[in-house]
C-alpha positions as CSV (number, residue, x, y, z in Angstrom):
1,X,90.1,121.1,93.9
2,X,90.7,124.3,95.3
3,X,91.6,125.8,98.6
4,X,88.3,125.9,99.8
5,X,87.7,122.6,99.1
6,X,90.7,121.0,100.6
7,X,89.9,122.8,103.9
8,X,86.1,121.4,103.8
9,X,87.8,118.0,103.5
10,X,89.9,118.8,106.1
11,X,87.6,119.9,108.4
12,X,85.1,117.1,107.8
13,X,87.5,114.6,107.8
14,X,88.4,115.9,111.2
15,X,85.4,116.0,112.9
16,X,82.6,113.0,114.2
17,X,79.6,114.7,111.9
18,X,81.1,113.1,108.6
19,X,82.4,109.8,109.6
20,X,79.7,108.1,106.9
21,X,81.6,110.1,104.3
22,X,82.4,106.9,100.7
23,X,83.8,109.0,98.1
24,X,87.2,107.9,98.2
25,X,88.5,109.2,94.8
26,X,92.2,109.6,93.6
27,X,93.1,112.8,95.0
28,X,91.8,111.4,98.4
29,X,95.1,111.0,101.0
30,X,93.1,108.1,102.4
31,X,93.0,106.3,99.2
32,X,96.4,106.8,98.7
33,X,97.3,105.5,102.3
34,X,95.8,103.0,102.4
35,X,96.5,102.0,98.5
36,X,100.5,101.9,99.8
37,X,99.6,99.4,103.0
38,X,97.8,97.3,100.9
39,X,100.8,97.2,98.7
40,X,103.4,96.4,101.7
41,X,100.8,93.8,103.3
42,X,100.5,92.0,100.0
43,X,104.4,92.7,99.0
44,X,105.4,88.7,100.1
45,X,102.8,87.8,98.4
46,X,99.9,87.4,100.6
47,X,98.0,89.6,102.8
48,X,98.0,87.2,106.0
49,X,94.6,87.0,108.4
50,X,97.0,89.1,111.2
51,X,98.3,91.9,108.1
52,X,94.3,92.4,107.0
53,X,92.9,92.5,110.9
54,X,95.4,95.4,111.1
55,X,95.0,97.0,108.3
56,X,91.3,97.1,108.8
57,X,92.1,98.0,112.6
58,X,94.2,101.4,111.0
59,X,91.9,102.6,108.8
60,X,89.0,102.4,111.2
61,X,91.1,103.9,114.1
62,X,92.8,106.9,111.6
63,X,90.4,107.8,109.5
64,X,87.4,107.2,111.9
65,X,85.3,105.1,109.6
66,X,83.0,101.7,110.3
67,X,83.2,98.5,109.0
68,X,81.2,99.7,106.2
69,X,82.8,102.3,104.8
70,X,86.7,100.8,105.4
71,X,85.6,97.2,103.1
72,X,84.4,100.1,100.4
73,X,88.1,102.3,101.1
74,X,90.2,98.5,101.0
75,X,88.6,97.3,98.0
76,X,89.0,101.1,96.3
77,X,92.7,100.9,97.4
78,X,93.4,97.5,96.0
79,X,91.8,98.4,92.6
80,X,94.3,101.6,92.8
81,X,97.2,99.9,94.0
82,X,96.2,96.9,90.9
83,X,96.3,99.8,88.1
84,X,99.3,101.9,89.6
85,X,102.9,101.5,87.8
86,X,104.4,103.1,90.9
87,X,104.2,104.6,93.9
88,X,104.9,108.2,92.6
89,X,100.7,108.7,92.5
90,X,100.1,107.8,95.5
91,X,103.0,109.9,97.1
92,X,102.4,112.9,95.2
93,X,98.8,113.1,96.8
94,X,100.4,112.2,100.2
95,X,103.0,115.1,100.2
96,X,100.7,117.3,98.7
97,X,98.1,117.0,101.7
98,X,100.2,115.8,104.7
99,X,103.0,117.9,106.6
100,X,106.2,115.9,107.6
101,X,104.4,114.3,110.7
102,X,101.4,113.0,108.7
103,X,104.7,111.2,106.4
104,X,106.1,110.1,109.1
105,X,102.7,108.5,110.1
106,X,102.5,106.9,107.1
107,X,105.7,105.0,106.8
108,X,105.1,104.3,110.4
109,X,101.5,102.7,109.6
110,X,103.3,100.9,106.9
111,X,105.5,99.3,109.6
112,X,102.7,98.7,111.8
113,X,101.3,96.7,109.3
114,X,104.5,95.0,108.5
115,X,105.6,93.7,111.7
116,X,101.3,92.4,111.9
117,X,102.0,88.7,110.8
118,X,105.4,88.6,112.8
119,X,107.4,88.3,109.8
120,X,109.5,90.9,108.2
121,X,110.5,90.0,104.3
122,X,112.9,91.8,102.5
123,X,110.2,92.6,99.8
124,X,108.2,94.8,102.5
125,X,111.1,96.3,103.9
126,X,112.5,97.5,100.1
127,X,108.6,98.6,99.7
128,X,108.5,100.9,102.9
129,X,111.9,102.3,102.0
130,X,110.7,103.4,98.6
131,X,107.8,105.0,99.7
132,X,109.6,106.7,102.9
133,X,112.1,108.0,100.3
134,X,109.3,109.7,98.0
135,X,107.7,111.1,101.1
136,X,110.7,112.7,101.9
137,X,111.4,110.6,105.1
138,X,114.4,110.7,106.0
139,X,116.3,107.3,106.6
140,X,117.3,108.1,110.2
141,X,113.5,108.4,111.4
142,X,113.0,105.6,109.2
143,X,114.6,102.9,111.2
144,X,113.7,104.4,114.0
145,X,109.7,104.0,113.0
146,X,110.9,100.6,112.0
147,X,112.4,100.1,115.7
148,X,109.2,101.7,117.4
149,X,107.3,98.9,115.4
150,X,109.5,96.1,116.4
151,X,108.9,96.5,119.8
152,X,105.1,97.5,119.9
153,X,103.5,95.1,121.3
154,X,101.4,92.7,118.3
155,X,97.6,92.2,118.8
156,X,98.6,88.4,119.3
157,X,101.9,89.3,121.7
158,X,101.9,87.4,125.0
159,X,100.7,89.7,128.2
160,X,102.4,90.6,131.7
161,X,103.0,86.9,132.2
162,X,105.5,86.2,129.4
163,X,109.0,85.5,130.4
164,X,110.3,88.5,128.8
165,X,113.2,89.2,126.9
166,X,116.3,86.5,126.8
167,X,118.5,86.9,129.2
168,X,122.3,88.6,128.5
169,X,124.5,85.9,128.0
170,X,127.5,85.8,130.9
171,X,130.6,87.3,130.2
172,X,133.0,90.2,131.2
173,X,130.7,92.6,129.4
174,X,127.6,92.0,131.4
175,X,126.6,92.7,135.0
176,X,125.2,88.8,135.5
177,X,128.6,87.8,135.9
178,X,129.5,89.9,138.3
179,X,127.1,88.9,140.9
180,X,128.9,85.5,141.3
């Protein structure tokens, strides 16, 4: 591919005109993005109802495509992510196309889609660290993606009307009992 190229993929990727675009092919950063949070939603061993609506819900919402053309990208990605060894592949083509923010953005998808079915194993958090360590992410802005995702409100979280966090418990180190 050459420069040229890469900047008409930019640019239609980018703009509203080529949101039918279904070549997905291995040097495409969307194939490898979505390749990796297919690998963390499936890294327990299933990819829950929750983990695929949000998945679907970030690919349509990133990379601008319909319903269509993101069931072609998923099943493209889960072929990929079937035949890869690794995650080097995939996070070659993501450092080779994506500046530190567009990284970050990827390990903080990858949390997103994590923290989907409400439960964090230890499988998906060793998967995120290894792919935020190839992309170069440092392990500082790591947990704090991790945080952000933690307390983002879930598609399924409880609205205004939910009691809210749990209460401090009493003690010398909190202000509730000092209003006694």
């Amino acid at each position: 591919m050459t420069i040229l190229d890469g900047l008409r993929r930019f640019i239609a990727d980018t703009t509203a005109s080529n949101v039918t675009r279904v070549d997905f092919d291995d040097g495409d950063y969307r194939l490898a993005t979505v390749a990796l949070l297919v690998h963390v939603a499936n890294a327990d061993g299933v990819i829950d109802p929750p983990e695929r609506a949000r998945l679907r819900a970030i690919i349509e919402t990133r990379f601008g495509l319909d319903a269509a053309a993101t069931t072609r990208l998923i099943e493209r990605a889960e072929q990929s992510d079937r035949e890869a060894v690794d995650f080097y592949h995939f996070t070659h083509v993501l450092k080779r196309a994506l500046d530190d923010d567009g990284r970050h953005k990827i390990v903080a998808m990858m949390w997103d889609v994590v923290f989907a079915d409400g439960v964090v194993t230890e499988f998906e958090e060793n998967v995120v660290w290894r792919v935020a360590e190839l992309l170069g992410v440092p392990t500082r802005d790591r947990v704090m993606l991790r945080q952000k995702a933690a307390e983002a409100p879930g598609p399924e979280s409880p609205g205004p009307e939910s009691p809210g966090p749990e209460p401090v418990p009493e003690g010398p180190w909190s202000s509730a009992s000092k209003k006694t």
